[in-house]
N, C-alpha and C positions, 0 to 999 in steps of 0.2 A: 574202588576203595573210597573215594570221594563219596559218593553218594551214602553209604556205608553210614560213613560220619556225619554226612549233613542228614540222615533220618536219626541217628542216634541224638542227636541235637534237639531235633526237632521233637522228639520223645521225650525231652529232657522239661524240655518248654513247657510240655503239652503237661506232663506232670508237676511243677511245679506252680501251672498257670490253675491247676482244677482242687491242689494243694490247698494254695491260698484261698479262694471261691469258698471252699468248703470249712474254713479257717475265719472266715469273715462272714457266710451263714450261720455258722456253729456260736458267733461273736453277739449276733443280731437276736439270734434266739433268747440266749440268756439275758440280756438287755429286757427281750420283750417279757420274759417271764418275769424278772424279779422287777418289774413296773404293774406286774400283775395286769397285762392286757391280755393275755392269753387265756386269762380266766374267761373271758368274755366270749370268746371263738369257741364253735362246737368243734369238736376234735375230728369229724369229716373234716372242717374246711383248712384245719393246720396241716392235712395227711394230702390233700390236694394241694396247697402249698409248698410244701418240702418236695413234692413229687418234680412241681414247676420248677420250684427253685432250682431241684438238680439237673432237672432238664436243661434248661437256660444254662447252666452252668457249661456244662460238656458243648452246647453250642457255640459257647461263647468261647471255650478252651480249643473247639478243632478250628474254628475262623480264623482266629488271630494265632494261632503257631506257622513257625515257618512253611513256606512253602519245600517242598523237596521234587526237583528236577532231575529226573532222568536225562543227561545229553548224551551221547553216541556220536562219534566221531570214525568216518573209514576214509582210509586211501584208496584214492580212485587212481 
C-alpha cells in the first residue's frame, strides 16, 4: 500500500512539474510573437524548437520527480 501512494505522489509531481513547463513555454512564446521576433525565424527552426523544448521538458520532469522504492521486508 505504501509504495501504491509514494507512485501516486510521484505521478502527481510528474504532472504538475510538465503542467507548468508547458505553462511557461506556452508564456515565452506569446512574449516572443507579439515583440514580433518570430517573424524573423523560418518556421523549420521554431518546429525544431518546440520539439527540443518539449523534450527538455519531460527530461527535466522524469529527473526531478520523486524517487519510488520498492522495499521488501521477510522473516527469517
Amino acid at each position: 500500500m505504501g509504495t501504491l501512494h509514494a507512485l501516486s505522489l510521484g505521478m502527481k509531481f510528474l504532472k504538475l512539474y510538465l503542467v507548468s513547463y508547458f505553462v511557461l513555454c506556452i508564456g515565452a512564446g506569446l512574449v516572443l510573437w507579439q515583440a514580433r521576433v518570430l517573424d524573423d525565424i523560418p518556421t523549420i527552426w521554431l518546429a525544431i524548437g518546440i520539439i527540443a523544448a518539449v523534450g527538455f521538458g519531460i527530461m527535466l520532469a522524469v529527473a526531478s520527480s520523486p524517487r519510488v522504492t520498492n522495499m521488501t521486508t521477510r522473516d527469517v
